[in-house]
C-alpha positions in Angstrom: 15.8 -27.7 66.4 19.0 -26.4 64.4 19.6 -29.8 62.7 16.0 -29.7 61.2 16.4 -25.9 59.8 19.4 -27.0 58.7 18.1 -30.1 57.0 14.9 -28.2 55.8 17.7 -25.5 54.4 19.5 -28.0 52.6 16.3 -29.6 51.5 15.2 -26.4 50.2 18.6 -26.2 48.5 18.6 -29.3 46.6 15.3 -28.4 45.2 15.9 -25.4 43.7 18.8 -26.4 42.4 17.2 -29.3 40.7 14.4 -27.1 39.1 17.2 -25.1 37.7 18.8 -28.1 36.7 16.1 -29.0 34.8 14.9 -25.9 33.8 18.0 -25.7 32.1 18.2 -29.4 30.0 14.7 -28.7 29.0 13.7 -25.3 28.0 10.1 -24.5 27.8 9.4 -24.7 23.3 7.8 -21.8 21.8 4.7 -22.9 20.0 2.9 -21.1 17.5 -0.5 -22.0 15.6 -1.0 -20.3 12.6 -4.8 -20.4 11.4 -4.8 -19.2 7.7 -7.3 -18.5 4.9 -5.0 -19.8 2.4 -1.7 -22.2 2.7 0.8 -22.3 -0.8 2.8 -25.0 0.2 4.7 -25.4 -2.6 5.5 -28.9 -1.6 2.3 -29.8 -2.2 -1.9 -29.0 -2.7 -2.9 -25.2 -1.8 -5.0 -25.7 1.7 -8.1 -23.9 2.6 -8.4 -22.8 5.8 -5.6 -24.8 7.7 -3.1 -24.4 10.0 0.7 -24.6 10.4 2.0 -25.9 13.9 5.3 -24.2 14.5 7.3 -25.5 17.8 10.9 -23.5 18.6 10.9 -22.2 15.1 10.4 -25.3 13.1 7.2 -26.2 11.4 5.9 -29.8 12.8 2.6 -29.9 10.7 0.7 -28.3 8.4 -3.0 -29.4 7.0 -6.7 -28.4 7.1 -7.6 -30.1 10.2 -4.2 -29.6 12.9 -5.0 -30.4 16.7 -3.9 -27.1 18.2 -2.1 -27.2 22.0 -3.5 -25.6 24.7 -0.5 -24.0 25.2 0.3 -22.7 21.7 0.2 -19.2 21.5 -2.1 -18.9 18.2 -1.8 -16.1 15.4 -4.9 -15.7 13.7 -4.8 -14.9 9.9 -8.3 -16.4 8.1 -7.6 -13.2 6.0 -4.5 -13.7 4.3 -2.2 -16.3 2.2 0.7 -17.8 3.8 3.2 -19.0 1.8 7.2 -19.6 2.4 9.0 -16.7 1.8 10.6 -15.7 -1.1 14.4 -17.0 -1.7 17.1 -14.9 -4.3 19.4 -17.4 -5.6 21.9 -14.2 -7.0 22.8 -10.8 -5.5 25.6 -8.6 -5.8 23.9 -5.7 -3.7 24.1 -5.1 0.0 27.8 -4.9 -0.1 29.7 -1.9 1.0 32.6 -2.5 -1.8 32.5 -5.2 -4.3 35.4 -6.4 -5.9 34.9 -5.8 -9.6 38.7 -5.0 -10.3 41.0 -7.5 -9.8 40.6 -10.7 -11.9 41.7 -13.6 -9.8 40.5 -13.8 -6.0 38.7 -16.8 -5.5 39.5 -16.6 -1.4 37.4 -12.8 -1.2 34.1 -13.7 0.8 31.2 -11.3 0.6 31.2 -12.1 4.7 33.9 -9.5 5.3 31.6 -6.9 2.4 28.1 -6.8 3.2 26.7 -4.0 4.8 23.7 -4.4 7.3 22.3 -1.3 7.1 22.4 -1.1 3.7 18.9 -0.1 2.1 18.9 -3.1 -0.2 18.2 -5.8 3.2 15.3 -3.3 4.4 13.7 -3.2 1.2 14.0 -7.2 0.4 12.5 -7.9 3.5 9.4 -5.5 2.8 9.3 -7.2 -0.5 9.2 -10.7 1.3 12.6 -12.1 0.8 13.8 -14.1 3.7 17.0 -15.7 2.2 19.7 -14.5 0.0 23.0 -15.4 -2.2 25.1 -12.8 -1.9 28.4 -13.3 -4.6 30.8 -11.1 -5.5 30.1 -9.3 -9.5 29.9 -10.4 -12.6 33.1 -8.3 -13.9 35.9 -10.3 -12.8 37.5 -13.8 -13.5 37.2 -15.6 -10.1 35.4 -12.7 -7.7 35.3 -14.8 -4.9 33.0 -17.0 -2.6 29.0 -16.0 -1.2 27.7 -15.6 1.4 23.3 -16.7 2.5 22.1 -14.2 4.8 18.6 -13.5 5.7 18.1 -9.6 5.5 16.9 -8.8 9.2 19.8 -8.8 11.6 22.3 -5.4 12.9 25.1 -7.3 12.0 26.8 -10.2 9.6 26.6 -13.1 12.3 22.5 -11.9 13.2 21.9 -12.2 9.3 23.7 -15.2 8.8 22.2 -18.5 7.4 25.3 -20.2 5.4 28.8 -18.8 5.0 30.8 -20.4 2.4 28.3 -21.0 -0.2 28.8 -20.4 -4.2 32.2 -19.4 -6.1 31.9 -16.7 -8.9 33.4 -17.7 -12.5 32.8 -15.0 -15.0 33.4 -16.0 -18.3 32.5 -11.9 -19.2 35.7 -10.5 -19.8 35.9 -6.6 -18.0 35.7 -3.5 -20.3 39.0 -2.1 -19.3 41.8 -3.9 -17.2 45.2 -2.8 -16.2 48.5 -4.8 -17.7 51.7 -4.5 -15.7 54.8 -5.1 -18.3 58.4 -5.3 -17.2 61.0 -4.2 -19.7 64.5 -4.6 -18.9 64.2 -3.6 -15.6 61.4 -0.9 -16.0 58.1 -1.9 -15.4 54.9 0.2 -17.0 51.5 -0.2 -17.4 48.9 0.1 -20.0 44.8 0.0 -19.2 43.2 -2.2 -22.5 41.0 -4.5 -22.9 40.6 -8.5 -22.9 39.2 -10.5 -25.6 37.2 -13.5 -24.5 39.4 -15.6 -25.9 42.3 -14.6 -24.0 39.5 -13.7 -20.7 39.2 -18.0 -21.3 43.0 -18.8 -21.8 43.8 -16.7 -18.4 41.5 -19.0 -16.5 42.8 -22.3 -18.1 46.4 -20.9 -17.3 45.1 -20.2 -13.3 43.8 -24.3 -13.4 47.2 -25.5 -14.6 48.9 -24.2 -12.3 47.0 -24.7 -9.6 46.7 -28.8 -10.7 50.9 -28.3 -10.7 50.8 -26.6 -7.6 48.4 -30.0 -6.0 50.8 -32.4 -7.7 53.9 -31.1 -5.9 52.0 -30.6 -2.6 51.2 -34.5 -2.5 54.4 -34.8 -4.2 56.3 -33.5 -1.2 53.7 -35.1 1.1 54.2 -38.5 0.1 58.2 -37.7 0.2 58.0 -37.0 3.8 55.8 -40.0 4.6 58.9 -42.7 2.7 61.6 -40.7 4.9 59.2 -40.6 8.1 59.2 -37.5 8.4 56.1 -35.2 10.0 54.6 -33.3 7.5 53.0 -30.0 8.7 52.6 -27.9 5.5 49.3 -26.3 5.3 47.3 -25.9 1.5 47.9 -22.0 0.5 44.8 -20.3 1.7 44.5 -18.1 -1.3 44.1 -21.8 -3.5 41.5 -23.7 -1.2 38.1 -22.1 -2.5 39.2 -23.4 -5.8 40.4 -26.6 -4.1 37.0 -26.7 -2.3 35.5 -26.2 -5.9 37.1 -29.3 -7.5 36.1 -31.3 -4.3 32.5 -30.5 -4.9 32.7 -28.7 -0.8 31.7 -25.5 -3.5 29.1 -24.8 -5.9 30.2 -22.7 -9.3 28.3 -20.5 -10.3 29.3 -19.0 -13.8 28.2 -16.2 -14.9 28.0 -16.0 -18.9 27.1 -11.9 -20.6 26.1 -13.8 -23.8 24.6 -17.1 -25.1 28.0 -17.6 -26.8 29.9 -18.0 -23.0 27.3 -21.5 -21.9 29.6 -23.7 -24.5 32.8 -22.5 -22.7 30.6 -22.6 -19.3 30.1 -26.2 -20.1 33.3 -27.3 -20.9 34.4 -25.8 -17.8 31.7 -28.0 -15.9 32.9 -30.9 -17.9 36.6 -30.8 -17.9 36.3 -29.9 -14.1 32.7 -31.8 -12.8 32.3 -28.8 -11.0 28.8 -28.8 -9.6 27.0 -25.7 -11.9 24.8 -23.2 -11.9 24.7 -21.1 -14.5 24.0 -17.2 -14.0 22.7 -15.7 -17.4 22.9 -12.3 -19.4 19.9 -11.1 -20.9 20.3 -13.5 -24.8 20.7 -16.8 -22.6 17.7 -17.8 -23.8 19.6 -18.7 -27.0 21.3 -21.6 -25.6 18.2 -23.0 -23.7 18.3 -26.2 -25.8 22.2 -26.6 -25.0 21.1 -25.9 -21.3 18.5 -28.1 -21.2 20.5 -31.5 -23.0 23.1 -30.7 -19.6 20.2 -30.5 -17.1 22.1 -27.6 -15.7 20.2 -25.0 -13.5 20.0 -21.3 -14.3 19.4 -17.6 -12.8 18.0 -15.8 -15.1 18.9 -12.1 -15.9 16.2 -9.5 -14.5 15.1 -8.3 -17.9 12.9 -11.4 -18.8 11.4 -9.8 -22.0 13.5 -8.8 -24.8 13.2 -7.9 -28.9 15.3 -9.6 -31.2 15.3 -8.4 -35.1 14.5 -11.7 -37.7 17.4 -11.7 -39.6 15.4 -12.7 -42.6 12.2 -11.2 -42.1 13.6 -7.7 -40.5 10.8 -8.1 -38.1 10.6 -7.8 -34.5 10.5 -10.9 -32.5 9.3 -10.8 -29.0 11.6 -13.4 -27.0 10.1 -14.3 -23.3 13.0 -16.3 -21.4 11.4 -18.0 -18.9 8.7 -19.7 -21.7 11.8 -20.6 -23.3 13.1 -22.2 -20.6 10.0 -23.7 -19.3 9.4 -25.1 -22.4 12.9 -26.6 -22.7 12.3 -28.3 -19.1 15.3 -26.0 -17.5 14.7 -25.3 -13.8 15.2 -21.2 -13.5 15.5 -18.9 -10.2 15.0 -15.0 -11.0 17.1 -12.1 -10.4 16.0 -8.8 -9.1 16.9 -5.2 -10.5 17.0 -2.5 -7.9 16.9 0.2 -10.6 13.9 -1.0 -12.5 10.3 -0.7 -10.9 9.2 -4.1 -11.9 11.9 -5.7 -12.0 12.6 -5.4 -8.2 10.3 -7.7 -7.2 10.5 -11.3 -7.3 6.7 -12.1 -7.6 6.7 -9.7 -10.7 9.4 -12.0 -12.2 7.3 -14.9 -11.6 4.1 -13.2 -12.4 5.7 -12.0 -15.7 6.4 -15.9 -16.8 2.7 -17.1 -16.0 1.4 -14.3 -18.4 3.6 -15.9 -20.6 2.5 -19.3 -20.1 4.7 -20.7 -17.7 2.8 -22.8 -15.3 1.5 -20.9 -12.2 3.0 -23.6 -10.3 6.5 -23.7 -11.6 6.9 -19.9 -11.2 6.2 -20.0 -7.8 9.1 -22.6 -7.1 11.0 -20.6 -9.3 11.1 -17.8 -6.5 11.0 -20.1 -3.7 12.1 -23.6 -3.6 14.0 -23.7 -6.6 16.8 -21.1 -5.4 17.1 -22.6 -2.5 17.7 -25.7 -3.8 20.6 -23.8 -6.2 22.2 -22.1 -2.8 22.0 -25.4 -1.0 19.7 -24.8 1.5 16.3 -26.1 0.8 16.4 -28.1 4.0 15.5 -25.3 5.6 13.9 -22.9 2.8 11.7 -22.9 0.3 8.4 -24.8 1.3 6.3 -25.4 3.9 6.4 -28.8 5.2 7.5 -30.6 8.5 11.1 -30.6 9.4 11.4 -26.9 7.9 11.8 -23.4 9.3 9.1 -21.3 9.6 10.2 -18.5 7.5 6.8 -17.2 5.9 5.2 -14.4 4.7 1.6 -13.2 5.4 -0.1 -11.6 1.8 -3.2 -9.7 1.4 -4.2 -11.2 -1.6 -2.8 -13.9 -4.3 0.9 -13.9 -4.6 0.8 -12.5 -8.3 -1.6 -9.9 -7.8 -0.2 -6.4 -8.4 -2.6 -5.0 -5.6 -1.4 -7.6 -3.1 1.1 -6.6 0.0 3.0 -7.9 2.1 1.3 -7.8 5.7 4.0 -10.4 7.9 7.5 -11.6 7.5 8.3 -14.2 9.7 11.9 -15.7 9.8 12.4 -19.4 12.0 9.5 -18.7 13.9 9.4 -14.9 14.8 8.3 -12.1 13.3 10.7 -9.8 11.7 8.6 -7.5 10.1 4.8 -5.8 10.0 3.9 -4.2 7.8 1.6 -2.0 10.1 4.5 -0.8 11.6 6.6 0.1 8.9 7.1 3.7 9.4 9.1 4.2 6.4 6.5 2.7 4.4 3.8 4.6 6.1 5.4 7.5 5.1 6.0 6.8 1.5 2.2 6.3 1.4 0.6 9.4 3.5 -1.4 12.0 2.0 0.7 15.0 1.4 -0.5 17.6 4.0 -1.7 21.1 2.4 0.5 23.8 2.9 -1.0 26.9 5.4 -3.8 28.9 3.5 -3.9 26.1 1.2 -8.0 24.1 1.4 -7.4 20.8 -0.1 -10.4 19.9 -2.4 -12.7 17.9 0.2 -12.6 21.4 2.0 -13.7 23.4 -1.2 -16.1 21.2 -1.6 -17.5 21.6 1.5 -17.7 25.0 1.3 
């Protein structure tokens, strides 16, 4: 009798451990079935009345007729338009302290500046962003390298999506800089400012020396390889984002303040084959031709409508970049401007260039699959099609539409925001309650 309860005990053992086992090697997928009114794909034809199949946070189909799992937990939404969520190729907000002083620091990184519970991520995600580029400012010479973070997470590692991503060239010399001098022995300094000639001269001087510094580093590699000697010297760690930017391992992206900085910008890209992208001040437009003969990609500055005076004429021309761009074939992502009503939103940029006559089409990939393409990670972002994350949003109406909110944010499968329970936003919109003694005018009214 003891050897069977010990065998049934050991019996009883091995098959608990097993299920744990393989409990363990094969977790139990999440599946989600999303039944909507209206799919924008981007990637392809608007569907009617389909459905997106979403399995451990990655879509696995999307069409009009899906076969749904019994087990797959279904979100019903025949009342709105899901589309993927909106992407911002360019941000200097969110950070706690941008560096916007000191010229030369291409090995800063935006990871070790951005704030999580800075107002900026809580207001892009209500707006439906669910990926961002964050880069240093436009106000030095080499600010620094990004950071892509989605804005829902308490801290830097919960928000991150990509950490090295983007180094900031600013060909926008700074208003006021300060010049150390040394003069026998005393040194002073003097606060003036830069001309863009000599803003450009500093940065040639910076790639000289930093092709001397890789010539004696291989120099003094090579030497210890003929005497056989190990070789343990490490590349200077305030030099490898720039290294990393000549290797192509880092994107560039330039900023130019005028139309008169994307000739320099391009002889940079040239002289360099750095891979581009070119971040634009508000008279870009002027050098969309130039843009367009490079097939280079821009972001273009949040005030999309400006008024230029005719030189000959003396009248006032209305000058719409993104029709300028559009027509010059230049893929464009938009900018957002906290400060400006409009201009915060990402589907006003877009909805500004289709009353302008860019196609309705085009605009939307300029807020969605276009910047992520430009931040490097439209493998993930930017579309709904198999193989992606599920990082939608849930509108009440057509993505254009001034009247239109957004009801759902959902980020790799799980949703991160509702906005039902958005208290702070709930709050913005409530009646104002009458002060005691005070009828409101339903009650006068009534009486």
């Amino acid at each position: 009798m003891r050897f069977r309860s010990c065998a049934a005990f050991v019996c009883v053992t091995l098959i608990v451990c097993m299920v744990g086992a393989l409990g363990y090697a094969a977790p139990v997928r999440k599946k989600l079935a999303i039944k909507a009114g209206k799919i924008i794909t981007i990637a392809g034809p608007e569907i009617q009345d389909g459905v997106i199949l979403v399995e451990d946070g990655i879509i696995k189909a999307v069409d009009k007729n899906v076969e749904i799992p019994w087990d797959a937990e279904v979100i019903e939404a025949k009342d709105r338009v899901v589309m993927p969520g909106f992407v911002l190729a360019h941000t200097s907000n969110g950070l706690d302290a941008p560096n916007e002083n000191v010229p030369e620091v291409p090995f800063l990184s935006t990871f070790d500046s951005i704030d999580p519970v800075n107002p900026f991520f809580e207001d892009s995600l209500r707006d439906g962003v669910v990926a961002m580029l964050v880069l240093p400012g436009n106000n030095t010479l080499l600010g620094g390298t990004g950071t892509v973070v989605k804005p829902y997470g308490r801290t830097v590692e919960a928000m991150l999506i990509k950490r090295y991503t983007g180094l900031k060239i600013s060909l926008a010399p700074p208003v006021q800089q300060t010049l150390r001098y040394t003069d026998g022995g005393y040194s002073y300094q003097a606060t003036g400012n830069i001309s863009r000639m000599g803003h450009m001269q500093r940065f040639r001087r910076y790639m000289a020396e930093l092709k001397d510094y890789l010539e004696q580093y291989e120099q003094r590699k090579k030497d210890a390889k003929e005497q056989e000697k190990p070789f343990d010297e490490e590349i200077d760690a305030r030099k490898q984002p720039m290294i990393d930017l000549l290797n192509g391992k880092l994107a560039a992206f330039i900023y130019c303040g005028i139309a008169a900085d994307v000739p320099k910008a391009i002889e940079i890209q040239e002289t360099h084959n750095f891979n581009t992208a070119l971040v634009l001040g508000t008279d870009g437009y002027k050098a969309a031709d130039l843009i367009s003969k490079k097939k280079m990609p821009v972001i273009l500055d949040p005030q999309l409508v400006v008024w230029e005076t005719n030189q000959q004429t003396n009248a006032e021309e209305m000058k719409v970049a993104p029709a300028i761009f559009y027509k010059a074939g230049v893929k464009f992502a938009f900018q957002t401007d906290t400060s400006e009503y409009g201009r915060r939103y990402l589907w006003y940029q877009a909805a500004t260039a289709v009353r302008y006559g860019v196609d309705r089409a085009e605009a939307l990939k300029s807020i969605t699959l276009y910047p992520a393409q430009f931040i490097g990670i439209d493998n993930r972002f930017g579309s709904i099609e198999s193989g992606k994350e599920a990082s939608l949003i849930f509108l009440t109406g057509d993505p254009l539409d001034a009247q239109t909110w957004v009801d759902k944010v959902m980020i790799g499968g799980e949703i991160v925001y509702e906005k039902a329970k958005d208290l702070r936003l709930k709050k913005l919109l409530e009646k104002p309650k009458p002060e005691e003694g005070q009828q409101t005018s339903q009650d006068k009214n009534t009486d």
